[in-house]
C-alpha positions as a Python dict, from the first residue, in 0.01 Angstrom:
ca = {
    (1, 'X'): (0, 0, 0),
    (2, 'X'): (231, -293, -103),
    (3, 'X'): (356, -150, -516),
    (4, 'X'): (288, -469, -721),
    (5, 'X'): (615, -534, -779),
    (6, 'X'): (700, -605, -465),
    (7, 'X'): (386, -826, -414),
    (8, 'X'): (517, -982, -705),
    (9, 'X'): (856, -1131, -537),
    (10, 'X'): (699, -1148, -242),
    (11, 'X'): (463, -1444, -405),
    (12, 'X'): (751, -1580, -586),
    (13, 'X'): (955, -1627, -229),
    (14, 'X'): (667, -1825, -83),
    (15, 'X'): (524, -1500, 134),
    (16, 'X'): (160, -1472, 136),
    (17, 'X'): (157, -1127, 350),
    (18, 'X'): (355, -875, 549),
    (19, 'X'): (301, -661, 855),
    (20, 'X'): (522, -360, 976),
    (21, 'X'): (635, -231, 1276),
    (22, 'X'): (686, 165, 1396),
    (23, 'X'): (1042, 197, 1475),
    (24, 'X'): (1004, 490, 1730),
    (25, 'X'): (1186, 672, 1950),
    (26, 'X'): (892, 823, 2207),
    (27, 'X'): (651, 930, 1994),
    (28, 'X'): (865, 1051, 1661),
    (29, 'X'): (844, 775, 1414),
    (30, 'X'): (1165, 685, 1253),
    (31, 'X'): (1078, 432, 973),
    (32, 'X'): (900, 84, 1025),
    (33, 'X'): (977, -311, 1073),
    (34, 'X'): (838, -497, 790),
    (35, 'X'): (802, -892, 901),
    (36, 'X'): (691, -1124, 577),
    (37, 'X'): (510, -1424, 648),
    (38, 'X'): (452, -1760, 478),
    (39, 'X'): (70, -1738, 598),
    (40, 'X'): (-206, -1511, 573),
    (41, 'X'): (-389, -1292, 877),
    (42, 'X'): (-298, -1127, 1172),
    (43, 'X'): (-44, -1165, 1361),
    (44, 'X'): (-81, -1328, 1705),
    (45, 'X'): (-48, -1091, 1976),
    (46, 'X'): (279, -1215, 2141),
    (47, 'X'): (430, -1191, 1804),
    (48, 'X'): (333, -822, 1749),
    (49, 'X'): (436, -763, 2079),
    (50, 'X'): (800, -874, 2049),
    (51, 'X'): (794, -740, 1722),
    (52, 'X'): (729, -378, 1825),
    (53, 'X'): (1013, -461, 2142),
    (54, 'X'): (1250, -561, 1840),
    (55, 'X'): (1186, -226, 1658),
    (56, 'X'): (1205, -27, 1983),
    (57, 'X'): (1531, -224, 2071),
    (58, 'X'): (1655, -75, 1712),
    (59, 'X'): (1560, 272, 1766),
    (60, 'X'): (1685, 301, 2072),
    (61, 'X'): (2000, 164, 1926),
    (62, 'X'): (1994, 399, 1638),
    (63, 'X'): (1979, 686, 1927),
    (64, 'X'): (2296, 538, 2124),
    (65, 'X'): (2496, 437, 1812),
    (66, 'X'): (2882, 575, 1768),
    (67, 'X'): (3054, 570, 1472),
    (68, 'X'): (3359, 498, 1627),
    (69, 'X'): (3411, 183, 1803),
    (70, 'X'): (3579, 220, 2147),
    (71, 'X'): (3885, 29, 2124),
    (72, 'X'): (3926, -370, 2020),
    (73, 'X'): (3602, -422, 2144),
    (74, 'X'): (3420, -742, 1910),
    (75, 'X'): (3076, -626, 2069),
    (76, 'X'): (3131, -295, 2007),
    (77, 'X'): (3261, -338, 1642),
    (78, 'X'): (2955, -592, 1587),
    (79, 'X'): (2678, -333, 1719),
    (80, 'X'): (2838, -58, 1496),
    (81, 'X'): (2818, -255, 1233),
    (82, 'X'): (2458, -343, 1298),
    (83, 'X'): (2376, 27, 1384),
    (84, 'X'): (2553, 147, 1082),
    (85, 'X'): (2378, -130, 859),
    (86, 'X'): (1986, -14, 991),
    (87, 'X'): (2108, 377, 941),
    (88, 'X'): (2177, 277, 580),
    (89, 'X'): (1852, 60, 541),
    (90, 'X'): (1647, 331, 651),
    (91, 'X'): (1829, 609, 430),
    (92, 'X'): (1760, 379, 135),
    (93, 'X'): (1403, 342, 228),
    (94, 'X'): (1382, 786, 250),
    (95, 'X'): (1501, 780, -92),
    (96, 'X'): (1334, 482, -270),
    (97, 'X'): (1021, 644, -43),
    (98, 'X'): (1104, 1002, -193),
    (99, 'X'): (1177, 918, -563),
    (100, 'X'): (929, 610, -612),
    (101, 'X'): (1292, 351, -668),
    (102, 'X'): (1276, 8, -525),
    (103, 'X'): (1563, -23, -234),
    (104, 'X'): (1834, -181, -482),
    (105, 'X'): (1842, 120, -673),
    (106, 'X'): (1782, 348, -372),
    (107, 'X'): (2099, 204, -255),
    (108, 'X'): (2296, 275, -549),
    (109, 'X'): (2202, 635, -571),
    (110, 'X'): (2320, 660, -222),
    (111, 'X'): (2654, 496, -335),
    (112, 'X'): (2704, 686, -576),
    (113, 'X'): (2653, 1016, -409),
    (114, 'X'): (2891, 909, -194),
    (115, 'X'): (3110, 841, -464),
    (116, 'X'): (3090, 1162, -660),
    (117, 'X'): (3136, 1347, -313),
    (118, 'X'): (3442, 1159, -138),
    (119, 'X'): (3219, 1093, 171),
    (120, 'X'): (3139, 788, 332),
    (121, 'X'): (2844, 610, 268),
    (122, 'X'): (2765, 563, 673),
    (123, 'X'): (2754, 942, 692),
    (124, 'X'): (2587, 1029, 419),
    (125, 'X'): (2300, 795, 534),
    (126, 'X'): (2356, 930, 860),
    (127, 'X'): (2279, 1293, 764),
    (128, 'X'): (1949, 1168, 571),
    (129, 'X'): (1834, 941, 875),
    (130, 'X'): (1886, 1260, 1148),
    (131, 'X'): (1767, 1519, 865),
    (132, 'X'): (2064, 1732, 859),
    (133, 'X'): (2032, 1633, 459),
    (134, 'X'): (1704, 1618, 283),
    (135, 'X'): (1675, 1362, -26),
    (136, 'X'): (1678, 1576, -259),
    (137, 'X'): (2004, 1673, -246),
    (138, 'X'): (2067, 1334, -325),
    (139, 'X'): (1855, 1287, -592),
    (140, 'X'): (1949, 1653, -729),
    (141, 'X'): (2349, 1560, -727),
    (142, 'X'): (2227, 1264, -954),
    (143, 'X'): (2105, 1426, -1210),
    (144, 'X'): (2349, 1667, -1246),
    (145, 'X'): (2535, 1336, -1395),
}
């Protein structure tokens, strides 16, 4: 269910509703594709179709993503990048998910938890999006502040 706030600045951008998307690898859901759109109903077939084949294509890069880029490679550097950005996206969505935040502030908890702890952003969303780190540490290390 859409929080009102949300529904909110979704009306005031000129979106009337939104659908998601399972991004999954097999059948272990890893978060979800929201699309917004300027009209109401569903969504034609094709379009869920190549929807779900966009967040399959993301999941599958999420699986095969490096941290390191393999030499001087633009493509490579561009798809880290990309890979690094949807890690992050879903680790803010785990904790504004978790603690009830909307994603801005999700996001700056995670930056800041980076902060306080000298560790990279990328791998501390990293260790939330492959569950080696629950959210509450996150959330825990924040109040200690």
């Amino acid at each position: 269910m859409a929080r009102p706030t949300l529904v909110a600045a979704m009306a005031d951008a000129g979106y009337q509703s939104l659908h998601t998307v399972p991004v999954r690898l097999h059948d272990r859901v890893l978060g979800a594709l929201t699309l917004l759109n300027a009209r109401t109903g569903e969504l034609p077939e094709g379009d869920l179709h190549l929807a779900q084949a966009l967040a399959d294509s993301a999941a599958l890069g999420l699986m095969h993503w490096s941290a390191e880029p393999r030499g001087d490679d633009v493509v490579t550097r561009v798809r880290g990048a990309i890979a690094a950005k949807s890690v992050l996206e879903v680790a803010k969505g785990m904790i504004a998910a978790h603690q009830g935040l909307l994603l801005p502030a999700a996001g700056r908890v995670l930056a800041d938890y980076a902060n306080r702890h000298q560790v990279s952003l990328a791998d501390t969303a990293q260790a939330l999006v492959s569950r080696t780190m629950e959210p509450d540490a996150i959330l825990d290390s924040a109040a200690e502040t």
